[in-house]
C-alpha positions as CSV (number, residue, x, y, z in Angstrom):
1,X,0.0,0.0,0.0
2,X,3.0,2.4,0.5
3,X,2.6,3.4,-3.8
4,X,-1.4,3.6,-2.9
5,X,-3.7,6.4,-3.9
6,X,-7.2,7.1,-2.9
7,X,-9.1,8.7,-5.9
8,X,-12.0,10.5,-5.3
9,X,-14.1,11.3,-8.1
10,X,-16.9,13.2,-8.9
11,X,-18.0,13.8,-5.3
12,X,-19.2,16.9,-6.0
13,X,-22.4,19.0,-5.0
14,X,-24.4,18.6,-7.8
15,X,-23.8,14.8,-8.6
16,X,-24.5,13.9,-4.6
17,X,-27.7,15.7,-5.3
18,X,-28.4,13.1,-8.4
19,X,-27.2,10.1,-6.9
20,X,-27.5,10.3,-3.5
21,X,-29.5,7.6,-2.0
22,X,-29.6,7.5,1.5
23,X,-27.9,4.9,2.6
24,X,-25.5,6.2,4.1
25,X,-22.6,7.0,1.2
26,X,-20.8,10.4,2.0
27,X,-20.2,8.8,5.8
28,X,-18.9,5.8,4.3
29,X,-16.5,7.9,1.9
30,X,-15.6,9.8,4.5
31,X,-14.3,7.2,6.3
32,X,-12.3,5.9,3.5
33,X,-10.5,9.0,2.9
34,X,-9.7,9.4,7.1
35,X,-8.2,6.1,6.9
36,X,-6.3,6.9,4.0
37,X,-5.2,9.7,5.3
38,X,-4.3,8.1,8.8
39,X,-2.1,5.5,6.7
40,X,-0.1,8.2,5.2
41,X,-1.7,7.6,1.7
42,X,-2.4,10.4,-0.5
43,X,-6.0,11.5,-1.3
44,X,-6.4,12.8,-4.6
45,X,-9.8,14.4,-5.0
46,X,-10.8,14.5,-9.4
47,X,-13.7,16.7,-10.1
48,X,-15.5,17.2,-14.1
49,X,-15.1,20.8,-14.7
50,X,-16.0,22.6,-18.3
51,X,-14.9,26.2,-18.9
52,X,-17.2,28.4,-20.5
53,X,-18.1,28.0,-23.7
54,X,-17.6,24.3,-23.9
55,X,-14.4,24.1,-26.1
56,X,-13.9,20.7,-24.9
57,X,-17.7,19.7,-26.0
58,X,-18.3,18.0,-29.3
59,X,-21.6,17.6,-30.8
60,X,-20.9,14.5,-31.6
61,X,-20.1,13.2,-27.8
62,X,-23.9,12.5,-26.7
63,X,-22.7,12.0,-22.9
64,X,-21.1,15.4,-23.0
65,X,-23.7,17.3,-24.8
66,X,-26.4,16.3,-22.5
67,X,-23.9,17.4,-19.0
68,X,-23.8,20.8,-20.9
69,X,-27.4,20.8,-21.3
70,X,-28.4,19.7,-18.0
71,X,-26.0,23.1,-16.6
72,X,-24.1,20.4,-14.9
73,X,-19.8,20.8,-14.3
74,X,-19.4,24.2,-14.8
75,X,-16.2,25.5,-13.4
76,X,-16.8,27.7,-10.9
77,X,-20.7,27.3,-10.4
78,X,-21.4,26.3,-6.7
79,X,-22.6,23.1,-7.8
80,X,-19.3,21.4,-9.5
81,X,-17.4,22.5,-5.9
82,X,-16.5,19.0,-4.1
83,X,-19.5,18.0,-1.3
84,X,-18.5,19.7,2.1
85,X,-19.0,16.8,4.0
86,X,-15.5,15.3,2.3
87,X,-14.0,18.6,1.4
88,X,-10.2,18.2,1.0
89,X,-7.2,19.5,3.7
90,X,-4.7,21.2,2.9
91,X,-1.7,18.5,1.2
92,X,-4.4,17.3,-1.0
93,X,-4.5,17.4,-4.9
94,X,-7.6,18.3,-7.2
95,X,-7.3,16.9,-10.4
96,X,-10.1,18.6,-12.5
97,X,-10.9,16.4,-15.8
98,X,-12.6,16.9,-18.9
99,X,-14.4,13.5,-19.7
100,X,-15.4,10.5,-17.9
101,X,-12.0,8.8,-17.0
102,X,-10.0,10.3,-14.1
103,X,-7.2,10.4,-17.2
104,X,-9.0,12.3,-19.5
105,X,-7.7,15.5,-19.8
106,X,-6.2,15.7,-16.6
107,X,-2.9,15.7,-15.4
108,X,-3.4,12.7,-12.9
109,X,-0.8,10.3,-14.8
110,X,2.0,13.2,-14.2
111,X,1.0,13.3,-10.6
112,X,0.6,9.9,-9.8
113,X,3.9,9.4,-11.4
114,X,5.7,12.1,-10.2
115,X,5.0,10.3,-6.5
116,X,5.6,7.2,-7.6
117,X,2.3,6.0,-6.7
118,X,1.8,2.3,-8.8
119,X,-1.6,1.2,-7.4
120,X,-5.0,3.0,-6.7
121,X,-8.5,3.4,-4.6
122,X,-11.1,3.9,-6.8
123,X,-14.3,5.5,-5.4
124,X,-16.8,8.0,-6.7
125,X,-19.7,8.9,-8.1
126,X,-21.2,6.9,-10.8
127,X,-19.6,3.2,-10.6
128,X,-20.9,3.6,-14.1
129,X,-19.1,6.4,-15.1
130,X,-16.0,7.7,-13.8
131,X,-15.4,4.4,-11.5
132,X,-16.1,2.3,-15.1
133,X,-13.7,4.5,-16.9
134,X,-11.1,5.2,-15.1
135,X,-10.9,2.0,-14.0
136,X,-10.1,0.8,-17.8
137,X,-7.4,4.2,-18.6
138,X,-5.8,2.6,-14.9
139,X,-5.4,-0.9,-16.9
140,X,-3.9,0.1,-19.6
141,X,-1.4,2.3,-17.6
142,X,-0.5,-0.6,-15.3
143,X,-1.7,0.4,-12.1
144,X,-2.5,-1.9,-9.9
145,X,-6.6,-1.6,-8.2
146,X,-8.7,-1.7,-5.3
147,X,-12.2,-0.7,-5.6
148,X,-14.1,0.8,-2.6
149,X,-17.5,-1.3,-3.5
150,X,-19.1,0.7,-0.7
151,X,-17.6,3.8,-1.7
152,X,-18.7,4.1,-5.4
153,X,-22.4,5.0,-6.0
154,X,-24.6,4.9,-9.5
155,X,-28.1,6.1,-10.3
156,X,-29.0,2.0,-11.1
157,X,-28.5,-0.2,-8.3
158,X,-28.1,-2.9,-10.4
159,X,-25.9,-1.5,-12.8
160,X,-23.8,-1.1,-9.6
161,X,-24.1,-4.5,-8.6
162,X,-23.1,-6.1,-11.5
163,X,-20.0,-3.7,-12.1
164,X,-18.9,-4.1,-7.9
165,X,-20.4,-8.3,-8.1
166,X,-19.8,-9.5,-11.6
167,X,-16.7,-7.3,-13.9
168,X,-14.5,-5.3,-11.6
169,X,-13.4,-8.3,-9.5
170,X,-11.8,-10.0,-13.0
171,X,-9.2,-6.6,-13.1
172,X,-9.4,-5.3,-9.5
173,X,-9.6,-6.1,-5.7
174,X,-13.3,-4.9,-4.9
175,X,-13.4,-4.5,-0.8
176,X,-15.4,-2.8,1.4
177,X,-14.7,0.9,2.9
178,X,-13.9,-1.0,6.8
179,X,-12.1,-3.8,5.9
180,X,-10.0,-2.2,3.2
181,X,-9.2,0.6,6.2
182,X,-9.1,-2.2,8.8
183,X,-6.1,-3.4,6.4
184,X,-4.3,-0.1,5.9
185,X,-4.4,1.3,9.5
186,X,-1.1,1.8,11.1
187,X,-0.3,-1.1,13.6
């Protein structure tokens, strides 16, 4: 775990407001990123942020076109800031990207490297989404995985479920928020 990172994507205002269902998610983040952060790993918070005018948006992207027209990931507006109840400290690094994948458009490769960090913690909001994709950029990169199945969150519970239950365990270590923190607290 010492080349770990915790990634945590898409936690922000307006996408909590979406996805949020209840049960319990931003405590259970939160509590992923205090044990990070009591094992000395890095947390790396990656937000979706469009600058005005959408020079990044093409027509032809359907997934992008419909953010834009929902008002959703504007830079700046209130509702793209990260969710206050797992704001970062100071020492921590927001990545802001440009697509679905943590990778796209960001410069999270040249951090990650630059620390030497080998192996990530995926969690975010949607296991769909920016959990799916990043997930697959991480692959080809040669990172090594855990995903926080407690600690990712989609609109379709069963789209979750299958992504946490049936695809992510053949390319990733799937754990739960306590017993992945149970097995990177200090001793």
């Amino acid at each position: 775990m010492a080349n770990s990172a915790l990634l945590v994507m898409d936690v922000q205002r307006d996408v909590v407001a979406i996805a949020d269902d209840g049960s319990g998610y931003l405590p259970r983040l939160r509590r992923a990123i205090d044990g990070a952060r009591a094992a000395g790993l890095p947390v790396i918070y990656v937000v979706m942020g469009l600058r005005p005018g959408d020079p990044e948006v093409s027509p032809r992207n359907r997934v992008m076109t419909n953010v834009v027209r929902a008002g959703l990931f504007r830079e700046g507006a209130p509702g793209t800031e990260i969710h206050d109840d797992v704001a970062p400290q100071q020492g921590d690094v927001v990545v802001t990207k440009r697509r679905g994948s943590a990778f796209s458009g960001s410069d999270l490769d040249l951090i990650l490297r630059a620390r030497d960090i080998d192996s990530l913690v995926l969690t975010g909001i949607a296991t769909s989404a920016v959990v799916l994709s990043t997930l697959w950029s991480a692959i080809d990169l040669d990172f090594g995985l855990t995903v926080l199945a407690d600690a990712c969150l989609d609109t379709d519970p069963e789209v979750h479920r299958m992504l946490i239950e049936k695809l992510f365990p053949q390319w990733a270590d799937v754990i739960a928020v306590e017993d992945w923190v149970e097995a990177v607290a200090p001793r």
